[in-house]
C-alpha positions as a Markdown table, in Angstrom:
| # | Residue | x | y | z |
|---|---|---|---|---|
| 1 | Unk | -135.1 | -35.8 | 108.2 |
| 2 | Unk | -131.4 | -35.1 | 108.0 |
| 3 | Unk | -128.7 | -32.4 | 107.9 |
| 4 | Unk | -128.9 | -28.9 | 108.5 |
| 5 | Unk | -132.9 | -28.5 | 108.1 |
| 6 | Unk | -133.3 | -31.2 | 111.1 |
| 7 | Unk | -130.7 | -29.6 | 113.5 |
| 8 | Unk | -132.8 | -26.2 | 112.7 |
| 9 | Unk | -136.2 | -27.5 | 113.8 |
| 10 | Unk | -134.0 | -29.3 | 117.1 |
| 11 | Unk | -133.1 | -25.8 | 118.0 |
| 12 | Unk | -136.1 | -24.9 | 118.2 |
| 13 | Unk | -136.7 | -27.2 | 121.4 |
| 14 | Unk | -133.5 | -26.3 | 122.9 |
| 15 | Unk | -135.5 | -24.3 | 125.8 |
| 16 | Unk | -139.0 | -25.8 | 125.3 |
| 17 | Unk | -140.5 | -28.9 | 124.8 |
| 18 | Unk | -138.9 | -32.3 | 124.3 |
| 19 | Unk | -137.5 | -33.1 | 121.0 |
| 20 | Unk | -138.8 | -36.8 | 120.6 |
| 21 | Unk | -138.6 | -39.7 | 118.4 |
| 22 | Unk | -142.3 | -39.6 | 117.2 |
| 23 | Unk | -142.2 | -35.9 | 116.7 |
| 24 | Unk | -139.3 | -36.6 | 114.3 |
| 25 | Unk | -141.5 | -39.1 | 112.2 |
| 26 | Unk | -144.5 | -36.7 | 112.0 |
| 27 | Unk | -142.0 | -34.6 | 110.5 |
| 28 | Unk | -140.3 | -37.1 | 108.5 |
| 29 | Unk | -143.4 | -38.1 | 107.1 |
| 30 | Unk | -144.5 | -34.5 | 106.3 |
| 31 | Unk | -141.2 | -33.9 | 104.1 |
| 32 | Unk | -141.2 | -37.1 | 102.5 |
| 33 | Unk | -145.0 | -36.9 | 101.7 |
| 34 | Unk | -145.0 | -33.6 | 100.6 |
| 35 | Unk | -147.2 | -31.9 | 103.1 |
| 36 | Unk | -151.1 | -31.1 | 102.1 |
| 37 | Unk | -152.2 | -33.7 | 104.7 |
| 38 | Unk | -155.0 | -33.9 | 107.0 |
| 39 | Unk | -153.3 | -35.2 | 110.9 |
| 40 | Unk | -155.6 | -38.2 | 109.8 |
| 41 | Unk | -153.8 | -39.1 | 107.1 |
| 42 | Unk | -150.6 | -38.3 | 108.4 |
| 43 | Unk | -151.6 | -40.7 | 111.5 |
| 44 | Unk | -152.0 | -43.7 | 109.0 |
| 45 | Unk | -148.3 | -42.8 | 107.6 |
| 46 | Unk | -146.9 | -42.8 | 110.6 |
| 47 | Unk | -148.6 | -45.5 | 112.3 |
| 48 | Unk | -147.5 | -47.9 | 109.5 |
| 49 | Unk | -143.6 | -46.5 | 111.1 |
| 50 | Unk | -144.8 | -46.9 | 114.9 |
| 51 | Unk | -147.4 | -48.3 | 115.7 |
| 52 | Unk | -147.0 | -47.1 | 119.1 |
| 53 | Unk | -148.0 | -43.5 | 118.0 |
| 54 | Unk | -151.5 | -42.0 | 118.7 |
| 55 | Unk | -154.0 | -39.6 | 116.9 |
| 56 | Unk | -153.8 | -37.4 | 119.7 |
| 57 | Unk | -149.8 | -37.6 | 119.9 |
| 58 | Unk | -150.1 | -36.5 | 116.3 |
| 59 | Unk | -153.0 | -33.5 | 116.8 |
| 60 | Unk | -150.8 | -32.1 | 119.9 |
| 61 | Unk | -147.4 | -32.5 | 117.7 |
| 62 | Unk | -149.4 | -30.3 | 115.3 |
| 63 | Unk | -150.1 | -27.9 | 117.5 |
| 64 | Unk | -146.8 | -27.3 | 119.0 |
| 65 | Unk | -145.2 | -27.3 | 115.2 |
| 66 | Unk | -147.9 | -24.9 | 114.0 |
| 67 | Unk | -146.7 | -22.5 | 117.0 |
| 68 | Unk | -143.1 | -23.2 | 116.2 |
| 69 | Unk | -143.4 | -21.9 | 113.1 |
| 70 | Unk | -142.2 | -25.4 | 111.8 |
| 71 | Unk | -145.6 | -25.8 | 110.2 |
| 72 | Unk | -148.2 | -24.4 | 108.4 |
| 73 | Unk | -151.9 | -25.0 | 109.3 |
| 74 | Unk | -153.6 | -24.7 | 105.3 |
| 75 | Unk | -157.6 | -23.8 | 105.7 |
| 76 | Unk | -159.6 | -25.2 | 102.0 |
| 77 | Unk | -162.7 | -24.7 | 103.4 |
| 78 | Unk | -162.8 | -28.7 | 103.4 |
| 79 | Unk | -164.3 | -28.8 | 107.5 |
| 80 | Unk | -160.7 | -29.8 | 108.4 |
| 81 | Unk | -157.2 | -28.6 | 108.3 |
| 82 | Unk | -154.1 | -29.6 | 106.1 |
| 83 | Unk | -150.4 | -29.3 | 107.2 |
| 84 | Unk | -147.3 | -28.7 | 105.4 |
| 85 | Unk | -143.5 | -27.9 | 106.4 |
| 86 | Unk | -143.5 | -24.2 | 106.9 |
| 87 | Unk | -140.1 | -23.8 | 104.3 |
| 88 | Unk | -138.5 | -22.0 | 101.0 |
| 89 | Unk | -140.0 | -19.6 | 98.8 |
| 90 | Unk | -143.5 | -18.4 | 99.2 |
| 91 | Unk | -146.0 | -20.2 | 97.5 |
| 92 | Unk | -149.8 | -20.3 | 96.9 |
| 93 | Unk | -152.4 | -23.5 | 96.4 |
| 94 | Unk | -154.8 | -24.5 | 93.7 |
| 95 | Unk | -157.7 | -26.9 | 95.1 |
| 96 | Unk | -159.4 | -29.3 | 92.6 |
| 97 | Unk | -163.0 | -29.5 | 93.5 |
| 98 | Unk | -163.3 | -32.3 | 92.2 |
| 99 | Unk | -160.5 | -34.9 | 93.8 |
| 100 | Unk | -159.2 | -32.7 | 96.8 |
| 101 | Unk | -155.6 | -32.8 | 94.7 |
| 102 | Unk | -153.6 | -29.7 | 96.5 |
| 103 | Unk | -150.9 | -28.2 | 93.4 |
| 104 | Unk | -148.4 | -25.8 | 94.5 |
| 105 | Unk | -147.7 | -22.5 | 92.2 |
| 106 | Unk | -145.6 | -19.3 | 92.7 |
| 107 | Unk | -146.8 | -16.4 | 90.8 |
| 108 | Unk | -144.9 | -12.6 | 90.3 |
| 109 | Unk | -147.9 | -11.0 | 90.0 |
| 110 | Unk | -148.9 | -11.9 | 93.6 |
| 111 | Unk | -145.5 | -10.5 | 94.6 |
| 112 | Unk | -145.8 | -7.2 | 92.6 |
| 113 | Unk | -149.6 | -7.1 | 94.4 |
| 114 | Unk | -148.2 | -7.2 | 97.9 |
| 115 | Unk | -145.5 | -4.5 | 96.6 |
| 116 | Unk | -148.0 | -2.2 | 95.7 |
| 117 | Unk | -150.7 | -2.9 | 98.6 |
| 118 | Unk | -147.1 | -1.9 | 100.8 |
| 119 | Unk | -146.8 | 1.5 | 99.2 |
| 120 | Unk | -149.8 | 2.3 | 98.5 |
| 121 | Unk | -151.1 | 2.1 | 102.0 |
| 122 | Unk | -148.1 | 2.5 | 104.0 |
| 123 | Unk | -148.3 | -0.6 | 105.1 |
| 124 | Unk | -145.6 | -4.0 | 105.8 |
| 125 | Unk | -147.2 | -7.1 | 104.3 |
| 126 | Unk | -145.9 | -10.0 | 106.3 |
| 127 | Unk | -147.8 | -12.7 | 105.0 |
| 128 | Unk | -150.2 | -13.7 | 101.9 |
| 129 | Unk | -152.7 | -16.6 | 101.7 |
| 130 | Unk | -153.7 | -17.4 | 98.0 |
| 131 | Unk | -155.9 | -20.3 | 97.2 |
| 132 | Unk | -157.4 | -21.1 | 93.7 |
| 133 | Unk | -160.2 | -23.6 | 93.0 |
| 134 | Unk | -161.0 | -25.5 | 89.9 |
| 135 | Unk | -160.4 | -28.7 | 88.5 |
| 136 | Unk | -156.8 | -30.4 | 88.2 |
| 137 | Unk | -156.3 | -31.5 | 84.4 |
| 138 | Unk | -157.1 | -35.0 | 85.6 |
| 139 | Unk | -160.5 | -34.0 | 86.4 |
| 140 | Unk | -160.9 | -32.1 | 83.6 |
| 141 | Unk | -159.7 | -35.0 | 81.3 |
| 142 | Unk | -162.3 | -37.4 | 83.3 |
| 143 | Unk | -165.4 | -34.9 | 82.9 |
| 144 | Unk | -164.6 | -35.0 | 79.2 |
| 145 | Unk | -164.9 | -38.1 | 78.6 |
| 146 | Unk | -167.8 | -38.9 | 80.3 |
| 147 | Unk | -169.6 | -36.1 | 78.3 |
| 148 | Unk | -168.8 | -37.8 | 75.0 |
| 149 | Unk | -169.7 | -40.7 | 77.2 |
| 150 | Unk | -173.4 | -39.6 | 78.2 |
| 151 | Unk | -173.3 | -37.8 | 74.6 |
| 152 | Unk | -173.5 | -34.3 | 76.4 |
| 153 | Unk | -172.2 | -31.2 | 74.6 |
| 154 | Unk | -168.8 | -30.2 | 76.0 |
């Protein structure tokens, strides 16, 4: 990770915890990767970089990011957690039931929601979660063709 977004995240650490060289690669490998990772997954990716580093290395890392800030924790009812870089404009998920593939969307109307919900109740929205579930166009494409496959009605 480089530049201004790295020294940011340092700063963080200034009076805390220990900026280290495999905390660095968990989040080098969360930018790079995109985020929407289980600590699983982003063990294999950065084992492959050091392997030197630890599942648990990477679940406490996760941890301490989450309560940074410099992470979010994602919840897709899935029995385990995904992670991304907490960063830029909000943005909401869409969940493919079918292959697990996490998309990324920004809507208005969630925005004019949260506008509303704030005057109309008085209240200051700090936060929304959104998630959508369906199938990615993939999916979609792959159920198809097996129905004209198995000669099932669409």
């Amino acid at each position: 990770m480089r530049g201004i977004a790295l020294l940011q995240m340092k700063s963080n650490f200034k009076k805390g915890p220990r900026w280290t060289a495999q905390r660095e690669l968990i989040l080098e490998v969360l930018r790079e990767e995109g985020g929407h990772m289980d600590a699983d997954e982003l063990f294999r990716r950065a084992k492959e970089r050091d392997p030197r580093i630890s599942l648990s290395t990477v679940y406490r890392t996760l941890k301490l990011f989450r309560d940074l800030g410099l992470v979010k924790e994602l919840h897709f009812g899935e029995g385990y957690h995904r992670y991304e870089l907490a960063r830029g404009a909000e943005h909401y998920h869409f969940l493919c039931r079918s292959c697990g593939r996490v998309l990324e969307f920004r809507s208005p109307l969630i925005q004019k929601l949260k506008e509303e919900v704030q005057k109309r109740y008085g209240v200051m929205v700090e936060g929304v979660e959104v998630r959508l579930e369906g199938y990615c166009e993939a999916c979609i494409l792959k159920l198809d063709s097996e129905e004209v496959r198995d000669g099932s009605d669409p």
